[in-house]
N, C-alpha and C positions, 0 to 999 in steps of 0.2 A: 417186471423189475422190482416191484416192492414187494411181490410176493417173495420172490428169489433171495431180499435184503432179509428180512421177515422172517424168514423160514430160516435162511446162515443162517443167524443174531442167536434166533430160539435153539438151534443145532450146539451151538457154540455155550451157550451160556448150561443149559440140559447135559451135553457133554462133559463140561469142569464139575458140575453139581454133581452127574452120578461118581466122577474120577474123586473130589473130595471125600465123596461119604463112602465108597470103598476104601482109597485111603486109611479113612479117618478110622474106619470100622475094623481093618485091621490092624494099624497101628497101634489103637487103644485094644485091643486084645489082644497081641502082643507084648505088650507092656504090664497087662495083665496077667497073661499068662508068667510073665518072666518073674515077675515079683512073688505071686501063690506058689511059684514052683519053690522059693527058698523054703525051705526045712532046717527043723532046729538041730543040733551039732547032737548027733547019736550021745557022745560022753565029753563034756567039760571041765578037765579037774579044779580047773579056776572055780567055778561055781559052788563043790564043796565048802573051798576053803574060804570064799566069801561071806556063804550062811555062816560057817564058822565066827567070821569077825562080826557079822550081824550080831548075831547069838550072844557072843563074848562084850558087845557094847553094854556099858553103862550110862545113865542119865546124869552126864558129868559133861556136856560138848563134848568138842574135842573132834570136830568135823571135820579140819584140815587132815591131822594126825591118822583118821578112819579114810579118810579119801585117799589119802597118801599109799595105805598099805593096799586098797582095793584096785589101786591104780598100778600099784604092779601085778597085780591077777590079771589086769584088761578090763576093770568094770571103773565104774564111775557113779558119786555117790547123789542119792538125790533124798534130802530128809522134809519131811512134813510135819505141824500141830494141826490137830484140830481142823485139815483143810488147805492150811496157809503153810507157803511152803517158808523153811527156816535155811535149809543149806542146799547146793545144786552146784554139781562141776559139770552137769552133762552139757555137752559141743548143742548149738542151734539143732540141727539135724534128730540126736535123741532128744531133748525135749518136747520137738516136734512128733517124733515115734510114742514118746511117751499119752503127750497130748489126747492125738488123735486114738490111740492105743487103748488107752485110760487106764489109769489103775485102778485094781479090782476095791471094792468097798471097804474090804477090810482082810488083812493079813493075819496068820495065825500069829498069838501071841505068844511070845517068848520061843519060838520054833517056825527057822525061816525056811521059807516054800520057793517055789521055780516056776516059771511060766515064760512062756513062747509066744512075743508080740507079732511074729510075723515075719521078722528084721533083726532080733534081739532077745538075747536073753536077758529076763531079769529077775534079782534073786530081791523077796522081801521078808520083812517080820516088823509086826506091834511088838514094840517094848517102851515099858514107863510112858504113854502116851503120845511119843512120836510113831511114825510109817516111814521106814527106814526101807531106799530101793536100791541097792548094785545095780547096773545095766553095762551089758558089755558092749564092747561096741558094736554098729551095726555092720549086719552083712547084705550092705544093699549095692542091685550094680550101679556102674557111674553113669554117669548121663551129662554131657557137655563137660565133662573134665572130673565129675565129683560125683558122692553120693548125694540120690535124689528121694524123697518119698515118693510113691506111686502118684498121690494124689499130683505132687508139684511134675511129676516127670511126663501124667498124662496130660496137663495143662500145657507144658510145655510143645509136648508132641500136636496138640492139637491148633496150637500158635503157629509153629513150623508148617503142619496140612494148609491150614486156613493161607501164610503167606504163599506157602507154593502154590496152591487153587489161586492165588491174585494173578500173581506171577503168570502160571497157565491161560487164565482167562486173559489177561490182557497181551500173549502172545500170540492166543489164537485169535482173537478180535485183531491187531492187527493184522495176521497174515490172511485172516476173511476180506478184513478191508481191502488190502490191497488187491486182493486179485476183484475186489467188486468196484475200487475204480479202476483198475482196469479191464475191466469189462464193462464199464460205464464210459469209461474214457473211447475206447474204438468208436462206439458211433457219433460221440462227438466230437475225436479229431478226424473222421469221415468227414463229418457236415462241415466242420472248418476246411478242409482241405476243398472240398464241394464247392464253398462260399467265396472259397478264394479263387477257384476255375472263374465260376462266376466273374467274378469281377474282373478276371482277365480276358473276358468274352468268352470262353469255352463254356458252350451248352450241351456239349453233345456225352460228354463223359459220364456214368451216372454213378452215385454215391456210394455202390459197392458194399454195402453193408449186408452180409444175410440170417443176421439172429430174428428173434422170431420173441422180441418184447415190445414195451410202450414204445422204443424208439424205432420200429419198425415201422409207424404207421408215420412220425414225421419224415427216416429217411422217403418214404416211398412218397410222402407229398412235397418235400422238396426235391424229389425226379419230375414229379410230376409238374410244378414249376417252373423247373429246368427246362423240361418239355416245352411246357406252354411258353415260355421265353424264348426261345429257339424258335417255336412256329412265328410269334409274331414280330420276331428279328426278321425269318424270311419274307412273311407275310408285308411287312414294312420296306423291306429290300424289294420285293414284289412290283408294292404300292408306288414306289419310287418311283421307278423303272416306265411302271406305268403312265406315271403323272409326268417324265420328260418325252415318253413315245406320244402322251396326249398333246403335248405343246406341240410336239412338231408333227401330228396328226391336226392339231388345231388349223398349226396356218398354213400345211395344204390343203385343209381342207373350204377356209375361208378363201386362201387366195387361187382356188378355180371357180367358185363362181365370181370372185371381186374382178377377177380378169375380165371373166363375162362381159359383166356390166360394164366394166370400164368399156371394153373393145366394141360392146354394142352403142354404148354412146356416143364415143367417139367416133364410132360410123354415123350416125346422127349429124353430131356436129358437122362433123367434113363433109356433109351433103352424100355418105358412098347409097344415104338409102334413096332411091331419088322419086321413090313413088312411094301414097298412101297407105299402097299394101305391103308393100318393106317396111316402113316406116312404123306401121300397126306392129309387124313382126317382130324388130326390133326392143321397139318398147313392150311387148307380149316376153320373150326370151329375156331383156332386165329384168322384169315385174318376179320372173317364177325363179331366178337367179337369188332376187336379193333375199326374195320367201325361204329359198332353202337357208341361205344365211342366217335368215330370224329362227328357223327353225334349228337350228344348231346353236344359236345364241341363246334358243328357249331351254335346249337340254341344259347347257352349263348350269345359268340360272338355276331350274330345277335341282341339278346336281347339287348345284353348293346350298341351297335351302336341304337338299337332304342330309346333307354333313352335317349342315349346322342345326339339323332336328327343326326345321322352322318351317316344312314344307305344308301349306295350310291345305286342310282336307275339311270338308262341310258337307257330311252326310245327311242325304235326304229322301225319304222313301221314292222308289220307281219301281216299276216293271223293268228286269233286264232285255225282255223282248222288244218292246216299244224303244225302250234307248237307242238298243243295237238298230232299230229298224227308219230311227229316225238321222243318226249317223250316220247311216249308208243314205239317206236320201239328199245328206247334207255333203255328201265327198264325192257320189257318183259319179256325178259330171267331171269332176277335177283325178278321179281314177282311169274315165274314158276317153282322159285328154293323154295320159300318158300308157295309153296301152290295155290297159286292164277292166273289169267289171267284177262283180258282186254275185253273188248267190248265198238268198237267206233260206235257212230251213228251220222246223222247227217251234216257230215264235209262236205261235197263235196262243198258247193254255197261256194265265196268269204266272207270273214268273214273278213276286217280289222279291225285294232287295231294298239294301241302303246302302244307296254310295254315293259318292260327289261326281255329278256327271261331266263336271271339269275334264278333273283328274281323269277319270276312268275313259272318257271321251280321247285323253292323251294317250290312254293306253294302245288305243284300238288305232289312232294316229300311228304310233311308235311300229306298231307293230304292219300295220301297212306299207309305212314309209321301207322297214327293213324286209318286208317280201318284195318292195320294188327294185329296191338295190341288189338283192341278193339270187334272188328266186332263182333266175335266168329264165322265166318263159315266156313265148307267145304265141299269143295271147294271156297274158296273165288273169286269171282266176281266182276270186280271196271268196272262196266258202268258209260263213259264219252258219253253227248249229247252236239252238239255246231250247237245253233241256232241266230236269230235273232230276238228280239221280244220287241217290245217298245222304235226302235232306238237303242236300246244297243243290242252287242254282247253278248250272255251268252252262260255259258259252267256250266253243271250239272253233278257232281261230287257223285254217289250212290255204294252203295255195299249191298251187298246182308246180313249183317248182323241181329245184334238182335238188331239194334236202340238203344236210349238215352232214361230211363224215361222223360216225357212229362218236370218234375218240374226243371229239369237240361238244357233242351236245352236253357234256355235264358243266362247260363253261360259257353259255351261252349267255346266260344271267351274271355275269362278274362285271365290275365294274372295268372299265379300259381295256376289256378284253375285246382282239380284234382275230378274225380265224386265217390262216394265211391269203382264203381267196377273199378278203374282204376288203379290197381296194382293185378288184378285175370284176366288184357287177357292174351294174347302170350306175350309171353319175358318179362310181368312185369313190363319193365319201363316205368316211362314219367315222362315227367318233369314242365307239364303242360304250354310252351312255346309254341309248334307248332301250335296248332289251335290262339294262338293271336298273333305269327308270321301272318299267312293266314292272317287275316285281315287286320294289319298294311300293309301289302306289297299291298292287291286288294286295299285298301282306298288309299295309297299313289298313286296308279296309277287313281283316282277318280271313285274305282267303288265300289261297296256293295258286302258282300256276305254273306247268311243266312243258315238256318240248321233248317230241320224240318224229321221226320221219314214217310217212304212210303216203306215199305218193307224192311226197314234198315233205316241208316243212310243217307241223302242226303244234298248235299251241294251246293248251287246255288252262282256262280260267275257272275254280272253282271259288263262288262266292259263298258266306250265312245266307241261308233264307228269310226273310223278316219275318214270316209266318210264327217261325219256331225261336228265335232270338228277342223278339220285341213282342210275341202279341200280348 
């Protein structure tokens, strides 16, 4: 755009400059031409009869009386002393011919001569110490109503070029201007018209501008904008949606096991358990009821320390192997109680790492919990492999279940995301938290983790190596 201003402005101003100096150039040689072309009058019998009365003068005045009779030939008198002039009837115009003319040095004496200023004849003679001049009048053409000298007429002409070239120049600058705000004008009554969608919720329209200057790069970032406001209008419509399906995924999922509890103690109370081993049972079925509770109460928590950036991580050197192998010695039991077992591969090479074995310890919880619910198998199988491969530590997290349709695994990790079968596994709930726990916590510690089907479900956790990040 500034080149485009830049370049008009220079076009424009270049343009009037060569237009003046053609003009000018033939104007003033024109003018030229018209004045060199006069020529003096083949035969003027006035002229004779002039030198006559020159000749015939004596040095007696009598200037009026000489003027008088030259004035009826058509000349007009102009006497001079010594330089200084004594007598003069010629009009502004021949004095000025004369002026610039000049008269010659010196006239013959007592025998008057003729000469041809250009414009005018003029007949002169020395006598008795005056320069005695007839001058006829001139034969110049008119110029704004009258005779003009060349000199005043090319001045003139060059006043009239110089105001037209203003004139020109400041008609072509305006009609430059305008058409360069309006062509400055389109993309920014675009963007107002844009700005105003905007503000009446319309994101989807896009600013329609297709020239190809500086404002090409802001229409195309306020689309861009546009765009990104529209994703996170939906993205927030989304979030919404999600956060009222989580409330009322909350309290079914609180009030099946609070049922639980309730209806097992209340067997309790009423005496319905009537022996030690009911009685064990009972309190056995609250105990792992109100755990799942806590364990859902643990997600939210979680949850909202991750909203609110607060969720504490305290990374500290470990072997991933050893971790994983001491987790499993610490869950087995309570895997074998509801079905399922363990198979570690892998572990034995040194595997460091840094991570908060809390957190990472909830990971491998999250992700257990959600093969119990989901898997559908039995006996359920949770194969852990912990290798090395691409400088990162990884630990591959599979079960033996029925896998994820293909079209749902890219939303596995969203927050409140829930898959349609995911209130027909075991126990029913979820609260669609724990798998975007898992990622929040491996990304906090800088690693990835994905999910693809190979005989079930598989989860691949890649960690930094400490080897190569801290040593």
């Amino acid at each position: 755009m500034k080149r485009r201003i830049f370049i008009t402005n220079t076009i424009v101003v270049v343009l009037a400059l060569v237009a003046l100096l053609l003009i000018s150039s033939e104007v003033i040689r024109r003018v030229s031409d018209h004045y060199t072309s006069q020529a003096p009058p083949e035969e003027d019998p006035g002229a004779a009869q002039a030198a006559e009365l020159l000749e015939s003068w004596e040095d007696s005045g009598g200037w009026q009386e000489l003027n008088l009779q030259l004035e009826a030939l058509g000349y007009h008198l102009y006497a001079a002393r010594d330089g200084e002039e004594v007598f003069s009837s010629l009009s502004p115009l021949q004095s000025d011919l004369l002026r610039h003319g000049g008269i010659p040095a010196s006239w013959p004496e007592g025998e008057a001569a003729e000469m041809w200023n250009g414009a005018a004849l003029l007949v002169g003679i020395q006598s008795g110490g005056y320069t005695l001049v007839a001058m006829s009048r001139p034969d110049l053409p008119e110029f704004f109503g009258q005779q003009r000298p060349q000199a005043e007429a090319s001045l003139l002409s060059l006043l009239i070029i110089g105001a037209a070239a203003i004139l020109l120049i400041v008609s072509l600058s305006l009609i430059s201007t305008h058409f360069q705000v309006k062509h400055i004008m389109r993309p920014v009554n675009a963007l107002a018209d844009a700005a105003r969608r905007v503000e009446a919720g319309d994101y989807t329209r896009p600013v329609g501008y297709g020239g190809q200057d500086e404002f090409t790069a802001v229409c195309a970032a306020f689309e861009q904008m546009q765009h990104h406001l529209l994703e996170e209008r939906e993205k927030n419509a989304a979030y919404e949606r999600a956060r009222t399906d989580l409330v009322a995924g909350i309290s079914h999922d609180l009030r099946t096991p609070l049922t639980s509890v309730q209806g097992y103690l209340k067997g309790l109370r009423d005496g319905v358990a009537s022996t030690e081993e009911k009685r064990a049972q009972y309190v056995d079925i609250a105990y792992r009821k109100a755990c799942d509770m806590e364990v859902l109460l643990q997600r939210l928590f979680d949850f909202s320390r991750m909203e609110t950036g607060s969720l504490p991580l305290s990374p500290e050197r470990a072997d991933l192997g050893e971790f994983v192998r001491d987790y499993i010695r610490s869950t087995e039991g309570e895997l074998a109680q509801r079905g399922g077992r363990f198979v570690l591969r892998g572990a034995p090479a040194p595997h460091p790492v840094r991570i908060d074995t809390g957190q990472m310890g909830r990971v491998l919880a999250n992700l257990m919990d959600n093969a119990l619910r989901y898997a559908g198998a039995e006996p359920l199988v949770l194969t852990l492999t912990v290798w090395r491969g691409g400088g990162t530590e990884r630990l591959r997290f599979a079960d033996n279940g029925r896998g994820v349709p293909e079209e749902q695994l890219p939303h596995l990790f969203e927050q409140f995301w829930r898959g349609d079968a995911s209130r027909s596994g075991k126990n029913g709930e979820g609260s669609g938290l724990g798998l975007y726990i898992v990622r929040h916590i491996v990304e906090a510690h800088g690693g990835t983790v994905t999910a693809w089907n190979d005989g079930g479900l598989v989860f691949e956790i890649s960690l930094p190596c400490e080897e190569e990040l801290y040593a």
